[in-house]
SEKEDREN-91706 format. One record per residue (C-alpha): residue in three letters; chain; x, y, z; residue number from 1. Coordinates in steps of 0.02 Angstrom, whole numbers, plus 50000, padded with zeros to 5 digits. Layout:
<rs>
+--------+--------+-------+-------+-------+-----+
: residu : chaine :    px :    py :    pz : num :
+--------+--------+-------+-------+-------+-----+
:    ALA :      A :     X :     Y :     Z : NUM :
...
+--------+--------+-------+-------+-------+-----+
</rs>
This chain:
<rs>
+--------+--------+-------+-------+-------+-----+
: residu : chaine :    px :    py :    pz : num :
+--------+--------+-------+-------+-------+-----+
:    UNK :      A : 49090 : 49920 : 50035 :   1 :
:    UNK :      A : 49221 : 50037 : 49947 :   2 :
:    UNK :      A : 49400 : 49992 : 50022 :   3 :
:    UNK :      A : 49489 : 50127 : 50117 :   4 :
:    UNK :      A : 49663 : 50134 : 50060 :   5 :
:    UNK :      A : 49806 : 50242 : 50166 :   6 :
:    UNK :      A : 49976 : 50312 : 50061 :   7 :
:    UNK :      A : 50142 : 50323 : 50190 :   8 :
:    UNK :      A : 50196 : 50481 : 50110 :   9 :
:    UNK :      A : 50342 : 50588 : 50142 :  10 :
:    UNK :      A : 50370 : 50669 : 49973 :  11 :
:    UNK :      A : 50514 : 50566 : 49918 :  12 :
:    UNK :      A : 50521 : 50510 : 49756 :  13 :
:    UNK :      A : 50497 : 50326 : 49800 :  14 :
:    UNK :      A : 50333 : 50378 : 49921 :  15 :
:    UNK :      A : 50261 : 50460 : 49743 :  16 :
:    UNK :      A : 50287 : 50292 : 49675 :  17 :
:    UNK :      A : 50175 : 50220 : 49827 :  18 :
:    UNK :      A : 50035 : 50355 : 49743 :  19 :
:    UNK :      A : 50065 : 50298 : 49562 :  20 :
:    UNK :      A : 50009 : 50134 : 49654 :  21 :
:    UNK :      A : 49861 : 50210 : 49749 :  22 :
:    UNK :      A : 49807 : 50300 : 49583 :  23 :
:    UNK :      A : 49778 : 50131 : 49521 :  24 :
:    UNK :      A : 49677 : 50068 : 49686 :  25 :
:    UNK :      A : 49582 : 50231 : 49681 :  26 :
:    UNK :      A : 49540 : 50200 : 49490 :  27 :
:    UNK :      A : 49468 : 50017 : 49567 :  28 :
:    UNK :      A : 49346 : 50082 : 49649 :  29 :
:    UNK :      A : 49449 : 50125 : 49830 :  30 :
:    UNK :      A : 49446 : 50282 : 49933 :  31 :
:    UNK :      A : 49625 : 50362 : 49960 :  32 :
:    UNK :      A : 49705 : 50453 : 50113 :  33 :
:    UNK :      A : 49877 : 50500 : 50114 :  34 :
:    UNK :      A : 49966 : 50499 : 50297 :  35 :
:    UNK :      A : 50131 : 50575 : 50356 :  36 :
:    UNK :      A : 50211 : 50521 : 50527 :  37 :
:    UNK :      A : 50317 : 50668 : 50624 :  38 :
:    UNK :      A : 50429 : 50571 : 50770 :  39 :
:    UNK :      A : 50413 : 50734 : 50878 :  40 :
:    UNK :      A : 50353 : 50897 : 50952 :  41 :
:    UNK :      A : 50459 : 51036 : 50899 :  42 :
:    UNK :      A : 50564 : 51127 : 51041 :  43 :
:    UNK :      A : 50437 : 51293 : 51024 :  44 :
:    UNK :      A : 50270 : 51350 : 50965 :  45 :
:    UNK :      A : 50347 : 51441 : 50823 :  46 :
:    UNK :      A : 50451 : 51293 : 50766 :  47 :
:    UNK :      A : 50315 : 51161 : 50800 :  48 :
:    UNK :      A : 50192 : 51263 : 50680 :  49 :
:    UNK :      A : 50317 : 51259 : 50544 :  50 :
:    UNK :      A : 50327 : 51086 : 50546 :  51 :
:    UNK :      A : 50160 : 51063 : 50550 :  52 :
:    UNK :      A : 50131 : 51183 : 50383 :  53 :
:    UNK :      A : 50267 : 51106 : 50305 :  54 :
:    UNK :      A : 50177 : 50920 : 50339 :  55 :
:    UNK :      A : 50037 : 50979 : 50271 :  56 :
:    UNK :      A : 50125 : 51050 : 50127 :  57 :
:    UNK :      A : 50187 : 50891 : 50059 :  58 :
:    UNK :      A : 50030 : 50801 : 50096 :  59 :
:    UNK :      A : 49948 : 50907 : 49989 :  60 :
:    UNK :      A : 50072 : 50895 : 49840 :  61 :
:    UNK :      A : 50051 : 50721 : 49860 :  62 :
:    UNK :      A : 49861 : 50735 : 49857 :  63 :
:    UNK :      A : 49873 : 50819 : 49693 :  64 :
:    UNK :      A : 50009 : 50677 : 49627 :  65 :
:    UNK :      A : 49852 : 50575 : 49669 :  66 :
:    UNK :      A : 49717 : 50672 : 49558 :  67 :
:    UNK :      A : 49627 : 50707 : 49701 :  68 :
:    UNK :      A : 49662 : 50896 : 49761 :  69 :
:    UNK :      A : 49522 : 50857 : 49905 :  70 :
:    UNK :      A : 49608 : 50689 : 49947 :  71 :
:    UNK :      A : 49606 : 50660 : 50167 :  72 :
:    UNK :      A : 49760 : 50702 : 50253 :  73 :
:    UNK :      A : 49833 : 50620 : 50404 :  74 :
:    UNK :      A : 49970 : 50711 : 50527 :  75 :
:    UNK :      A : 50022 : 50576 : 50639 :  76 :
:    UNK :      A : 50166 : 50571 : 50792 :  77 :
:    UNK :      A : 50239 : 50431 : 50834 :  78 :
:    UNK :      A : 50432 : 50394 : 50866 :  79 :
:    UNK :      A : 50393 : 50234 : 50747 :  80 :
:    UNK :      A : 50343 : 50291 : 50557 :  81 :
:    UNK :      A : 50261 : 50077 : 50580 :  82 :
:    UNK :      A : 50184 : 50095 : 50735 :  83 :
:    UNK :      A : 50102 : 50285 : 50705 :  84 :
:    UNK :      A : 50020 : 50201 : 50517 :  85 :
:    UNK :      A : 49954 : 50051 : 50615 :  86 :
:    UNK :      A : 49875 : 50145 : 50750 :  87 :
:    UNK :      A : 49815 : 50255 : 50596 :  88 :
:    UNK :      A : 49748 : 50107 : 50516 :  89 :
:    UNK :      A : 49663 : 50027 : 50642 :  90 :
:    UNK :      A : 49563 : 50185 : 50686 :  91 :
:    UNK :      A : 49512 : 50234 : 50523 :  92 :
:    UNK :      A : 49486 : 50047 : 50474 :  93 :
:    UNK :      A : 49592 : 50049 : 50325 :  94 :
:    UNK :      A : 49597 : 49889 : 50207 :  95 :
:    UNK :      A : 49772 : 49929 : 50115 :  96 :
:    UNK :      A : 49932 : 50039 : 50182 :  97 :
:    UNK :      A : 50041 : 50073 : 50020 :  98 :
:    UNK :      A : 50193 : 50084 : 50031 :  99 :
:    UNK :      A : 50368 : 50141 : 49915 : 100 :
:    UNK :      A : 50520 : 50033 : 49908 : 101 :
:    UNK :      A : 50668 : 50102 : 50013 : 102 :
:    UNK :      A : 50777 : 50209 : 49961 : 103 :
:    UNK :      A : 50913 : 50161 : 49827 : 104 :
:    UNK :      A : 50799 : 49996 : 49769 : 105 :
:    UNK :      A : 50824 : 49968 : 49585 : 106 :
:    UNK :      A : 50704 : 50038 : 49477 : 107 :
:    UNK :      A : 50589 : 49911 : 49447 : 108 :
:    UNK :      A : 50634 : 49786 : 49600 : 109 :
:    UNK :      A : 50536 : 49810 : 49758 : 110 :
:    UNK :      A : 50603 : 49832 : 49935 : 111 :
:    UNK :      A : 50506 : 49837 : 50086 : 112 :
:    UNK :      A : 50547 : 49994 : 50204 : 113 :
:    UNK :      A : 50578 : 49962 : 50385 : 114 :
:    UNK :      A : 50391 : 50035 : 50444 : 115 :
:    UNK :      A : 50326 : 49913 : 50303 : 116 :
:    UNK :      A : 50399 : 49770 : 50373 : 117 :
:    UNK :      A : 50345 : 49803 : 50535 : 118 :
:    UNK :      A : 50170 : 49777 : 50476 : 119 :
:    UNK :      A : 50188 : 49621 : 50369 : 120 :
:    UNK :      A : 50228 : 49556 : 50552 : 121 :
:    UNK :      A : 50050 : 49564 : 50608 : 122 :
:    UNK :      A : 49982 : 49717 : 50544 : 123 :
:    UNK :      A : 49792 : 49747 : 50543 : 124 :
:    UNK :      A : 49767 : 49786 : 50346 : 125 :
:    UNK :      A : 49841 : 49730 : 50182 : 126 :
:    UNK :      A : 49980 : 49801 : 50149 : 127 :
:    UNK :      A : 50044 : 49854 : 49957 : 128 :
:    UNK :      A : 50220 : 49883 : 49904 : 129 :
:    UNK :      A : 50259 : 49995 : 49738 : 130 :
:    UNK :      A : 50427 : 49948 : 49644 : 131 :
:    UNK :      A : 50563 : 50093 : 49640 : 132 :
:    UNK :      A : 50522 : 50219 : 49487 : 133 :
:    UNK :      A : 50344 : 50144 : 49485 : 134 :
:    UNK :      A : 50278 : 50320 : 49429 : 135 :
:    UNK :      A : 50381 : 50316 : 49283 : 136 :
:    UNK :      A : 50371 : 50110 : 49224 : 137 :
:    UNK :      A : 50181 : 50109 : 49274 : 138 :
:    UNK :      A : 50100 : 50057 : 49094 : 139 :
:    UNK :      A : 49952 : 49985 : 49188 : 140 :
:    UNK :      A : 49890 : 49819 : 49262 : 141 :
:    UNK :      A : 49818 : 49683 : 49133 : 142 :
:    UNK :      A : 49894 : 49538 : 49230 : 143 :
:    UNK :      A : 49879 : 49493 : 49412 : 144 :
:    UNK :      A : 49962 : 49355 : 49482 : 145 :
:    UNK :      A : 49928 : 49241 : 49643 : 146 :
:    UNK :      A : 50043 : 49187 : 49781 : 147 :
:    UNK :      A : 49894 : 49098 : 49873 : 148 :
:    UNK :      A : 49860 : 48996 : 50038 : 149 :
:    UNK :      A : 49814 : 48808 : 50052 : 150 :
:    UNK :      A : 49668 : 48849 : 50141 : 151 :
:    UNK :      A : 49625 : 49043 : 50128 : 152 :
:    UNK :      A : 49552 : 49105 : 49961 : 153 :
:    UNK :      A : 49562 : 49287 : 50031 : 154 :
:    UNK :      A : 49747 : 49325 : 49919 : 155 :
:    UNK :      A : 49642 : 49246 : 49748 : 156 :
:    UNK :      A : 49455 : 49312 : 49774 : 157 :
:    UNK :      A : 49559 : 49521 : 49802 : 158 :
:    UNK :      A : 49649 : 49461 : 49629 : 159 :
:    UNK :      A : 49497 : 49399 : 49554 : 160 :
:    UNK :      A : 49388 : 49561 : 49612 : 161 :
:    UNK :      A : 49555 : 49685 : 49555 : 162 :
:    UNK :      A : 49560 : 49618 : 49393 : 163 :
:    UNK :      A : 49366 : 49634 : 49365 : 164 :
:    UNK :      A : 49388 : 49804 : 49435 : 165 :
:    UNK :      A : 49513 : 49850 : 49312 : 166 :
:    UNK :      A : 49487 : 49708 : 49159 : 167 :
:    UNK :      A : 49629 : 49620 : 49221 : 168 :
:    UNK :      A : 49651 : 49445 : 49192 : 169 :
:    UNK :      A : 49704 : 49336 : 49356 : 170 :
:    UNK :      A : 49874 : 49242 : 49261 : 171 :
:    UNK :      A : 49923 : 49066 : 49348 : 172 :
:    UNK :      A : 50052 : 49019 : 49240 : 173 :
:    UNK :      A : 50196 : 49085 : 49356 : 174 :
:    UNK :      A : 50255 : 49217 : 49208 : 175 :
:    UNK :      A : 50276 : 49408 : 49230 : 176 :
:    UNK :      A : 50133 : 49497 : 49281 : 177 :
:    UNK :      A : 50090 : 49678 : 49328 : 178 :
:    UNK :      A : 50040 : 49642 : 49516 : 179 :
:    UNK :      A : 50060 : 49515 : 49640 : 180 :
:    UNK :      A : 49950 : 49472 : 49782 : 181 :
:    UNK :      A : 50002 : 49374 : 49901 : 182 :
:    UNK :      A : 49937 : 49259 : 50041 : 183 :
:    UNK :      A : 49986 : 49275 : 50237 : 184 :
:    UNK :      A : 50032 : 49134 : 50306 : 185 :
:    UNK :      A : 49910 : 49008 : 50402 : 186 :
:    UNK :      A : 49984 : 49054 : 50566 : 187 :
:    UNK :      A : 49920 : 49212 : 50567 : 188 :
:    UNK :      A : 49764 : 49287 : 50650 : 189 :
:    UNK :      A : 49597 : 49324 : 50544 : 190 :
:    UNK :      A : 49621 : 49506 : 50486 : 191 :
:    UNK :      A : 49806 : 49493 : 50502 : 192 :
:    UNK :      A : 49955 : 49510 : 50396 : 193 :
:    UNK :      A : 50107 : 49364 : 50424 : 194 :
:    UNK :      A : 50218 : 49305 : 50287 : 195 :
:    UNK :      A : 50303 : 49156 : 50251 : 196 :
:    UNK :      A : 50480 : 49124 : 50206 : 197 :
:    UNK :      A : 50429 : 49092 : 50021 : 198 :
:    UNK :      A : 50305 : 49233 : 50018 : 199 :
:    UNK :      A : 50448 : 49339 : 50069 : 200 :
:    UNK :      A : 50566 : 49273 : 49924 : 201 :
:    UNK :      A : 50419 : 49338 : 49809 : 202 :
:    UNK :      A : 50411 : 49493 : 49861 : 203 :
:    UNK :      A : 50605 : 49516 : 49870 : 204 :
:    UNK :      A : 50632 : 49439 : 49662 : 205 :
:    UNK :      A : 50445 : 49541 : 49627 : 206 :
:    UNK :      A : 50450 : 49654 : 49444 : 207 :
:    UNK :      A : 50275 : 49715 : 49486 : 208 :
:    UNK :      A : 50177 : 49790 : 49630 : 209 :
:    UNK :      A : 50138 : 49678 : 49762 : 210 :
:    UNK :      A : 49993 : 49666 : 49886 : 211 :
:    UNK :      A : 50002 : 49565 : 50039 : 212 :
:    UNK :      A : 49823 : 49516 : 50123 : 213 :
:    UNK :      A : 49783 : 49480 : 50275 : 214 :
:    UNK :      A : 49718 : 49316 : 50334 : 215 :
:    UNK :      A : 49547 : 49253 : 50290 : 216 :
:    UNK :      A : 49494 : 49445 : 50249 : 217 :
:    UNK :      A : 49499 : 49502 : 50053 : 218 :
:    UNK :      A : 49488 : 49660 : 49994 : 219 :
:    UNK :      A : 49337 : 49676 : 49861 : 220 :
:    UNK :      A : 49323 : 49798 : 49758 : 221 :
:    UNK :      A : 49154 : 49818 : 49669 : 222 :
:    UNK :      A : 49138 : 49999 : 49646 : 223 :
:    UNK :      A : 49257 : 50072 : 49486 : 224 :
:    UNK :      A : 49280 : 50245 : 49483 : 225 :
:    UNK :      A : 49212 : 50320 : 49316 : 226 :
:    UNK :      A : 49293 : 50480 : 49231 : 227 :
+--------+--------+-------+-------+-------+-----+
</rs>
């Protein structure tokens, strides 16, 4: 089944990092969507169909930073960017929500953004994180590296299926690698994303991409796109 990946995208420079990161999910074999959250109804008709134009606007510049002119585009309200991409996710059934680092993150350190967070706290769908000025350090993925589970193989078999996606080897060494996917914590429901204290440490000291997935449910990827 070809995973259904969802970009938060605003049209900041750290959100086109989130689609340097989708690029590479799309080139795997995944669908992409891109999704922008308003918090409100404009005052007036007039104003309220400005907004909307101007949503759509960036959603489609950020479909063509994607490659994909004809890319889907989500207009969501919600007064929480978090809660608006869950609800998103769960109704389109969406097996990734990328993400950009927040704002003034180091280039090449990654930072989860508030409405991130909020759904590596029990979100329904894996949830990736692109490093600030990914668009620009993004020389490709060769190495992906594990930050597994006891007793889930879901974090290792989405490595594993990634790098054969992408002929990527899965490193366990513990050295630098282009992408890290991570475990959620045994706590946490099937289908859910929780993190641990140490799987937060990994994402905070992280020089790559990372991917959080959800308990007990990889994401496979058996599909590649071809040029």
């Amino acid at each position: 089944m070809t995973p259904k990946v969802i970009v938060s995208y605003d049209d900041t420079p750290n959100d086109q990092d989130a689609v340097a990161l989708a690029r590479r999910f799309r080139e795997a074999g995944a669908t992409v969507a891109l999704a922008y959250v308003r918090h409100s109804h404009a005052t007036d008709r007039e104003a309220e169909i400005r907004e909307e134009l101007a949503a759509r606007a960036l959603l489609e510049h950020g479909a063509n930073l994607l490659g994909d002119p004809a890319a889907e585009h989500h207009i969501v309200l919600n007064a929480s960017t978090g809660d608006g991409l869950r609800e998103l996710a769960e109704r389109e059934g969406a097996d990734i929500i990328v993400f950009g680092s927040e704002y003034r993150t180091a280039p090449g350190t990654v930072s989860p953004l508030t409405s991130a967070k909020r759904l590596l706290d029990g979100g329904p769908a894996a949830v990736a994180i692109a490093p600030a000025g990914f668009r620009e350090l993004d020389r490709g993925i060769s190495t992906i590296g594990v930050n597994p589970s006891p007793d889930d193989t879901s974090a290792g078999d989405t490595a594993r299926a990634l790098a054969e996606s992408w002929g990527a080897e899965v490193s366990t060494d513990g050295g630098r690698v282009d992408l890290l996917v991570i475990a959620s914590r045994p706590e946490a429901p099937r289908g859910h994303v929780l993190l641990t204290a140490l799987a937060e440490y990994a994402i905070d000291t992280a020089g790559s991409p990372v991917l959080v997935v959800p308990r007990e449910e990889a994401v496979q990827f058996v599909s590649p796109v071809t040029a």
